[in-house]
Phi, psi and omega in degrees: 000122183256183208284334194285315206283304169344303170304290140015303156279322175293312197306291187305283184333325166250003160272323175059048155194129180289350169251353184256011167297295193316294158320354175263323193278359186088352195254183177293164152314299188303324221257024167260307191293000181262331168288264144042302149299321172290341188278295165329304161307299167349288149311319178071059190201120183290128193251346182193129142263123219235104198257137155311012172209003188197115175266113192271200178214083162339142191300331173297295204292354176299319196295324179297294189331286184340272170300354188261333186297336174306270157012294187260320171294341166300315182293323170303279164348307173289333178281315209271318143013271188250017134300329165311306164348274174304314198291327194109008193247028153208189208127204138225130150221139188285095208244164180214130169288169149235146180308348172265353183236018176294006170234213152097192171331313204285259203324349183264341151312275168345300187292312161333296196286336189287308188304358196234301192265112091014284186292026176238117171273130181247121175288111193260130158200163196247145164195193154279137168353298188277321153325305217259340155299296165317287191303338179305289166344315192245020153097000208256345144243175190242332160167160198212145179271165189213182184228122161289167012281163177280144168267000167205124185232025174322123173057012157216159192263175173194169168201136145240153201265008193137181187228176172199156197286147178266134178240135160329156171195108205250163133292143208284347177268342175316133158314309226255014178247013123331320181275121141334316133238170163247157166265168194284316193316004203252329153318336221263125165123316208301147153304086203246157187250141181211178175238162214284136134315340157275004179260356142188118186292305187298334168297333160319279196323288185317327183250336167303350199268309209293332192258309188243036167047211205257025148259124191279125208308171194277088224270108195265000186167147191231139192231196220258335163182189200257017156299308218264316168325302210261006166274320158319292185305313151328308190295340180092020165312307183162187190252196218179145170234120195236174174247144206351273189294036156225334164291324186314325204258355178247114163266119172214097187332104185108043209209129166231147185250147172232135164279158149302145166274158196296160340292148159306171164263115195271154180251169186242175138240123191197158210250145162243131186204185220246134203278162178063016185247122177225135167186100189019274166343275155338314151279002175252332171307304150349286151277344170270345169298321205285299212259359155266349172288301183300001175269325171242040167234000000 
């Protein structure tokens, strides 16, 4: 039974007159009542009884009504779907924070994107840079932030969305928390708290380069994320460089943050996805990431 005799019939079926079905439907009269018999033939069932001043709807044809309007708003549904779809305005995306960023630029992305597609459902989950790589690879996200430069970049695609500045992070007991800024040399010696350098190597590289040149800092301990950093640090370990907007979002008593004096030293921030992996979704993320990045830089 196709979809079309289906229409076709409920129109007749809910006017119970052939001609203002027709008239709804845009066709001929005859050429309704000539579908209306082939359905029939079909079914092998009479569906209206066709009176000379009336038309009825017969139990058969009652039981298709029934089913058919079920039917056809499913199919409608299904239609609008996936015209939803295609345009990129529904869906799923598979999305991963990186752990130095969950809010700031990454989350005004995000929020944007829920807020402008509804209708795309985003699967969220966080990790480190080099973990969110991996998952990009083995299919298990569809894109992800990331902190550049990348250490590998085989098989992803990337943008970048801006850089924001790396801050001191002192004990509140410190000689150097007295000072308003730092100079970077005023670290070099210091004892430091980090987070593992395999959890993106190129970002590591980059802001150690960037702060203690080609001698490499004193590294006394490494911990597990920068809750745990600045809880070392509180303890008096040693001092730790985190980045702005990740300091913004953590109080953590017995702790002070210091910028660096200009130029500062910078974090990169940047979205990752999979090279040759495309999908409506994915290109409208795409696109609300191109236009807020470029609105704060």
């Amino acid at each position: 039974m196709e979809l079309r005799h289906l229409r076709y019939f409920t129109a007749v079926a809910r006017e119970l007159h052939f001609g203002r079905a027709a008239e709804k439907l845009h066709i001929a009269q005859p050429a309704l009542s000539q579908q209306i018999k082939a359905l029939e033939h079909e079914l092998g069932a009479q569906l209206l009884s066709r009176g000379s001043r009336r038309v009825e709807l017969t139990d058969a044809g009652r039981l298709l009504l029934d089913e058919g309007e079920a039917i056809l708003a499913r199919a409608e549904r299904a239609r609008h779907l996936v015209r939803l779809l295609g345009a990129g305005k529904s869906g799923q995306l598979r999305l991963s924070y990186t752990r130095s960023a969950p809010g700031g630029l990454a989350a005004r992305i995000v929020d944007e994107f829920r807020r402008s597609n509804p209708t795309i459902a985003i699967e969220t989950t966080t990790a480190f840079t080099a973990r969110n790589l991996e998952d990009l690879k083995d299919g298990r996200t569809d894109v992800a932030f990331v902190r550049p430069p990348l250490a590998s970049t085989e098989g992803i695609a990337s943008l970048s969305l801006g850089h924001e500045a790396l801050v001191a992070v002192l004990p509140r007991t410190h000689r150097l928390a007295a000072k308003r800024r730092l100079a970077r040399e005023a670290l070099h010696g210091e004892p430091l708290v980090t987070g593992a350098r395999v959890r993106g190597p190129g970002f590591f590289d980059s802001m150690f380069r960037q702060i203690w040149g080609d001698a490499p800092p004193r590294i006394v301990r490494e911990e597990a994320d920068e809750e745990h950093i600045l809880r070392a640090v509180a303890s008096g370990v040693g001092v730790s460089v985190i980045t702005e907007s990740r300091a913004a979002t953590l109080k953590f008593r017995g702790v002070v943050i210091r910028r660096f004096a200009d130029p500062q030293p910078q974090a990169e921030l940047g979205l990752a996805w999979r090279e040759g992996f495309s999908s409506p979704a994915l290109e409208r993320f795409l696109e609300v990431a191109r236009a807020i990045a470029a609105g704060s830089s």
